[in-house]
N, C-alpha and C positions, 0 to 999 in steps of 0.2 A: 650885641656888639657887631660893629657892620664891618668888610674886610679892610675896608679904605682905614678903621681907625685900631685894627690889629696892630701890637706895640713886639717886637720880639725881646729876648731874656734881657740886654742890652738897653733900652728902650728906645732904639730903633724903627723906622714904619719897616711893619711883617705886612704889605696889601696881600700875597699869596697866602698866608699863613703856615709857612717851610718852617718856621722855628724850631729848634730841637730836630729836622730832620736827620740832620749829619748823626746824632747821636743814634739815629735806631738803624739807621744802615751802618755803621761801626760793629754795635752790638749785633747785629745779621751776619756781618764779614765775620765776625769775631766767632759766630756760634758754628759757621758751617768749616772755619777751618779747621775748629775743635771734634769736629764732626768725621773732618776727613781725615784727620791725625788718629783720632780713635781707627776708622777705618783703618791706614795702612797699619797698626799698630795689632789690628785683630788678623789681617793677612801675614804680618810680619812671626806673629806668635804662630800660626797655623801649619808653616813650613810647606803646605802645601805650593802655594807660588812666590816662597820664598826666593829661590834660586834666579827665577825670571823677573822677578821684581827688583831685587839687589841688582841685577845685568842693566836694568832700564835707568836705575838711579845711575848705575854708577857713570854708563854711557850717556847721560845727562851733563854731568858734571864734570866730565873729562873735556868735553867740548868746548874748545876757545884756546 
């Protein structure tokens, strides 16, 4: 298959062959928020930088 005659899901002309990429940068986005959600969650439970951490959200979200 040559790129000129790549068809995308659609059948659409794909000449780069991009199809499906939106789909695996979504699931990227998706795994590394899950990733830093676990993160503040294992900070959050530790108590250790709990105090300075709650200070930095909350001075986040006060703003505006």
């Amino acid at each position: 298959m040559t790129p000129a005659s790549r068809t995308g899901p659609d059948e659409s002309p794909d000449p780069g062959g991009e199809a499906g990429m939106a789909t695996a940068e979504y699931a990227i986005g998706t795994l590394a928020a899950a990733a830093f959600a676990g993160l503040l969650l294992a900070i959050m439970r530790s108590g250790g930088l709990r105090a300075t951490l709650q200070s930095i959200i909350e001075s986040a979200l006060s703003v505006g």
